[in-house]
C-alpha positions as CSV (number, residue, x, y, z in Angstrom):
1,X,137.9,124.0,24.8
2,X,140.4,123.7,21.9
3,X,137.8,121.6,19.8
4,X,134.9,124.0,20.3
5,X,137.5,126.6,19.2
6,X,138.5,124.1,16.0
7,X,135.0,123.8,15.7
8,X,133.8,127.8,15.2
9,X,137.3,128.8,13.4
10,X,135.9,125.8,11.0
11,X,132.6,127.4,10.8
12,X,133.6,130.8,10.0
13,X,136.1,129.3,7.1
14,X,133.5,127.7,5.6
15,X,131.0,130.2,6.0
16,X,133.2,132.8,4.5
17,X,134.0,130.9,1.5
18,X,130.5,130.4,0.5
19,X,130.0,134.4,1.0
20,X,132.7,134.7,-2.3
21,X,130.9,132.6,-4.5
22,X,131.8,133.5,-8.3
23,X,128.5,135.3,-9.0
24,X,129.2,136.5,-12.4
25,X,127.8,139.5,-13.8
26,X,126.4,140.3,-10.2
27,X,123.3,142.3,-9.8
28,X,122.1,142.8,-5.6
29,X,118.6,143.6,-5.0
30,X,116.3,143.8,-1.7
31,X,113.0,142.7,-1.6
32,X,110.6,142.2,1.4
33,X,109.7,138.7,2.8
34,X,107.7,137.3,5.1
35,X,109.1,135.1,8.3
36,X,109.9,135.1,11.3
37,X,113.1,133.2,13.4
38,X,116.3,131.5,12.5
39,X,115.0,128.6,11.2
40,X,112.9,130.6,8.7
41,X,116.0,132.6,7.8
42,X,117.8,129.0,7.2
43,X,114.8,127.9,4.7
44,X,114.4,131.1,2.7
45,X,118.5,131.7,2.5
46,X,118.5,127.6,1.4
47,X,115.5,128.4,-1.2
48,X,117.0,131.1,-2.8
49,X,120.8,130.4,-2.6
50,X,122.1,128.8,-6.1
51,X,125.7,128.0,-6.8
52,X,127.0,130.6,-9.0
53,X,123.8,131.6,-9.7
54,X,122.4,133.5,-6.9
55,X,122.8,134.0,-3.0
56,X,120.5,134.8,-0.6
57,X,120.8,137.1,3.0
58,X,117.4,137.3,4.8
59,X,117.5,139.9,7.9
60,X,114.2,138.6,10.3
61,X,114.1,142.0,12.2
62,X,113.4,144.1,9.3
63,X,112.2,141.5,7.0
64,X,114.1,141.7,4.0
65,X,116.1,139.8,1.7
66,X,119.4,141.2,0.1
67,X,119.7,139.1,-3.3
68,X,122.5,138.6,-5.3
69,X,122.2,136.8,-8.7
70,X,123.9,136.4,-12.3
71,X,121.2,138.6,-14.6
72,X,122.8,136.3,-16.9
73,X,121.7,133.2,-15.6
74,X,118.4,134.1,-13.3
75,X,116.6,136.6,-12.0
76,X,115.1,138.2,-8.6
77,X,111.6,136.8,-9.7
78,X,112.4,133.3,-10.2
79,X,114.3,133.4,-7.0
80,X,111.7,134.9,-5.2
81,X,109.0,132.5,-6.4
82,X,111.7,129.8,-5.2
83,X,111.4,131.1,-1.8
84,X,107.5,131.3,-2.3
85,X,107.5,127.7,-3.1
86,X,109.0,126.6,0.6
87,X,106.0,128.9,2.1
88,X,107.1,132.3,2.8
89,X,105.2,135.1,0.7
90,X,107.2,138.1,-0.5
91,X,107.0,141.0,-2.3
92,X,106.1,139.6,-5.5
93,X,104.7,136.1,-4.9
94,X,102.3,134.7,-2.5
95,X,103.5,130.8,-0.8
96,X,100.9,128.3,-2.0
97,X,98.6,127.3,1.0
98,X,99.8,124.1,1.3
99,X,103.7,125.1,1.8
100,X,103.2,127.9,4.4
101,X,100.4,125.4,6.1
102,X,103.5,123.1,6.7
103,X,106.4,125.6,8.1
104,X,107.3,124.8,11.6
105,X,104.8,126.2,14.1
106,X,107.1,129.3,14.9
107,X,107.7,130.0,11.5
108,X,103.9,130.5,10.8
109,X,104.0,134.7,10.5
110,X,100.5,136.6,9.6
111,X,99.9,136.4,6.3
112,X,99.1,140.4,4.9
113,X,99.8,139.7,1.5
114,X,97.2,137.1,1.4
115,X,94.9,138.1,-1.8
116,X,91.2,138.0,-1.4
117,X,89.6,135.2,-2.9
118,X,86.5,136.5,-4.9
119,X,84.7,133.7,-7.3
120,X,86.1,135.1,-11.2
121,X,84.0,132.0,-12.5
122,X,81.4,133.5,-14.1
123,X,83.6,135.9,-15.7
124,X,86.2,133.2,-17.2
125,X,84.7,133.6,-20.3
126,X,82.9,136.4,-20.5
127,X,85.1,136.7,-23.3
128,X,84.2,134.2,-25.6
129,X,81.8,134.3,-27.7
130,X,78.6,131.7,-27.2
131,X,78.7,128.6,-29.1
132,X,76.7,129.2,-32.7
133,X,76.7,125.9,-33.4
134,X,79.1,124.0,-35.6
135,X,78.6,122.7,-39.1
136,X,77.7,119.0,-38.1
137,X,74.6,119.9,-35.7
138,X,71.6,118.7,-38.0
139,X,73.1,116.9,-40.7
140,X,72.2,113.8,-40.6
141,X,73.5,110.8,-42.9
């Protein structure tokens, strides 16, 4: 009993010192993301939390991240697409396929954000201008 009790008080030490991390010139936003259960809360919080740079609090019932960063050093986007990167889409980023097809079963949430994927080929360069011909076509030595 006295080591589980060594155990939690050593928990709750550590844990608290890692809540006053010396975030300089502090700025807290919220922003919506995606996921699902404690081990998803573990992945995003360990995506977006950088040493004196920024710390992460993701809340799974309402799906929202409080963030805290330097606006000196980062910002909430690069943060963000941090989390994106690990698979969980936010407000402002969508996870690449691959990293959200490789979360942990129960972390797999229904992606809304997903953008439809129309074909923009044939209007890549609808811009440009079509090839008049350069000044070495039909010269021949």
């Amino acid at each position: 009993m006295k080591r589980l009790s060594y155990i939690i008080t050593t928990c709750l030490v550590l844990l608290s010192t890692l809540s006053i991390a010396q975030i300089k010139n502090a700025k807290t936003e919220t922003a919506k993301v995606n996921g699902n259960c404690g081990m998803c809360k573990r992945t995003i919080e360990k995506a977006g939390n950088m040493k004196n740079e920024a710390q992460v609090v993701w809340d799974a019932d309402n799906q929202r991240a409080s963030i805290t960063y330097d606006a000196e050093k980062t910002t909430i986007d690069t943060v963000l697409k941090r989390i994106a990167q690990v698979g969980y889409d936010n407000e402002k980023y969508l996870a690449p396929d691959e990293a959200y097809a490789n979360l942990h079963d129960c972390c797999q949430y229904e992606r809304k954000l997903k953008q439809s994927k129309t074909d923009t080929k044939s209007d890549e360069h609808s811009q440009h201008k079509p090839n008049q011909g350069s000044s070495h076509q039909g010269k021949h030595h």
